[in-house]
N, C-alpha and C positions, 0 to 999 in steps of 0.2 A: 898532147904528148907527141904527137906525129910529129910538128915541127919544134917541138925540144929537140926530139931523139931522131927524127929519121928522115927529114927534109933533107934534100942537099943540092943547092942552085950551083950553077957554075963555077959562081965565086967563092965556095967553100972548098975546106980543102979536108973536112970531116963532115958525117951527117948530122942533122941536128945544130939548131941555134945554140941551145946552151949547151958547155964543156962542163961532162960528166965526169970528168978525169981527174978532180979534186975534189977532196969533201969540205967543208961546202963550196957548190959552186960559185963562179964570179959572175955569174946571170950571162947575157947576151947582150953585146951592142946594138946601140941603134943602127949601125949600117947593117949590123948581121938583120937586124930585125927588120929593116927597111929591103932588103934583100930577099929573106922570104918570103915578103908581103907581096912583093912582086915576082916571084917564081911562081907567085900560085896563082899570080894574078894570068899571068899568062898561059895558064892552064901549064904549065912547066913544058914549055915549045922551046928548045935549045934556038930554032930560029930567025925567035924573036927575041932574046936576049939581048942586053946591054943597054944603053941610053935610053932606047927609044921603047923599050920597054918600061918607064919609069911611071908607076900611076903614086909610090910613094914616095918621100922625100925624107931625110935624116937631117935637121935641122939643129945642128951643133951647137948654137948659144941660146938662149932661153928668149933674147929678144924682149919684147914688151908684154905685159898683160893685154894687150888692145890685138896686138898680132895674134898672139895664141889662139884669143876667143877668135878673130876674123881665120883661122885656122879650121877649127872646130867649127865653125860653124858651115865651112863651105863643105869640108871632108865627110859629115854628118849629115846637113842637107842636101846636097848635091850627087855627092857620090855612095852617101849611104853606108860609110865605113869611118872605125872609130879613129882615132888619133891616140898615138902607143906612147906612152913617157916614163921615165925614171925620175921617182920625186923622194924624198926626204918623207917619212911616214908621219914625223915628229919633230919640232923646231922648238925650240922657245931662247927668247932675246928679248932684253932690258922689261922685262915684266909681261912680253905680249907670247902666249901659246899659238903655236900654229901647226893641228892635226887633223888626220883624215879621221873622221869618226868612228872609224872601227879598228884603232890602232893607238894604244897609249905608250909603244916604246921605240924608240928612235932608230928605223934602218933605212937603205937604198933601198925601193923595191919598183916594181914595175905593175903598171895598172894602164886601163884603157879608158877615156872619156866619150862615153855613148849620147850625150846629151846637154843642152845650154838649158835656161831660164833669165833671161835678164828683167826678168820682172821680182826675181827673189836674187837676181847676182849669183847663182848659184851654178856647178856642172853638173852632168850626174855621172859616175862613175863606176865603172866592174872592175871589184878585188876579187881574185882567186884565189889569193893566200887561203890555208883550211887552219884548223887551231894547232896543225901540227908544224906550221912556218908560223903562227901569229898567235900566240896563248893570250895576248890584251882583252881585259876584259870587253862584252861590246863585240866580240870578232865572231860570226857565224857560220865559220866556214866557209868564206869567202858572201860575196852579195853585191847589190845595187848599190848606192851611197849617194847622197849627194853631200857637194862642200862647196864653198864660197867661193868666185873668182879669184878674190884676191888670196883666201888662204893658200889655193890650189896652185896659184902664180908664184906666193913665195916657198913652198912645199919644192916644184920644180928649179928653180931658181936655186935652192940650196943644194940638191944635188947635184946643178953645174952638167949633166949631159944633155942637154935639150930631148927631143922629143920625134918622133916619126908620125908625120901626115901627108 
């Protein structure tokens, strides 16, 4: 809730990632989000801000499955922090379904990828939704998941905002 409601890096010009100021809200951007990430990364030092402050990056177009994973894997191994996306919850086209498994109805929502498996193709991923943003059956008030590279590739991809790592 902090960085919902009460962050505020330089480049804001209200506290808080997401605008409370509509019902419902319109979530947070990747730059707002990638902006955070890095306020706090620097322990919020006004003078270290700007560029050279950047450990995260707001990566606009969705790019390839091959990218993402080489993404996620360095951000997760290396630096030990997750990769933040806005993905489609729910897809289905020409007969093929493509959902995060603890979500049977179709919105924008935001989730973090904590982990790879390329031995099952799979990511493992933290939903925070509670049943009172996700009543799908299956939804436990948010939790662990995991789902398929390439579901999770086309999930992102339908959404069309890429992703922060």
């Amino acid at each position: 809730m902090y960085a919902a409601e009460v962050v505020l890096p330089p480049s804001f010009s209200r506290a808080g990632v997401d605008d409370f100021s509509t019902y419902r809200t319109a979530g947070a951007s990747n730059p707002d989000v990638r902006d955070v990430l890095n306020w706090e990364w620097i322990g919020e030092d006004k003078t270290f801000w700007g560029d050279s402050a950047y450990m995260f990056w707001a990566v606009h177009t969705t790019g390839s499955q091959a990218s993402l994973l080489d993404n996620v894997k360095n951000d997760v191994y290396w630096y030990n922090v997750p990769v933040f996306m806005d993905v489609l919850t729910y897809y289905s086209s020409g007969g093929t379904t493509y959902r995060l498994p603890n979500w049977s109805k179709q919105v924008e929502h935001a989730i973090a990828i904590i982990g790879w498996n390329d031995t099952t193709q799979k990511f493992t991923y933290i939903d925070t939704c509670s049943r009172d943003c996700n009543s799908s059956s299956g939804n436990n008030n948010g939790g662990t998941y995991t789902v398929s590279y390439s579901t999770m590739f086309t999930l992102l991809s339908k959404a069309g905002n890429g992703y922060v790592y």
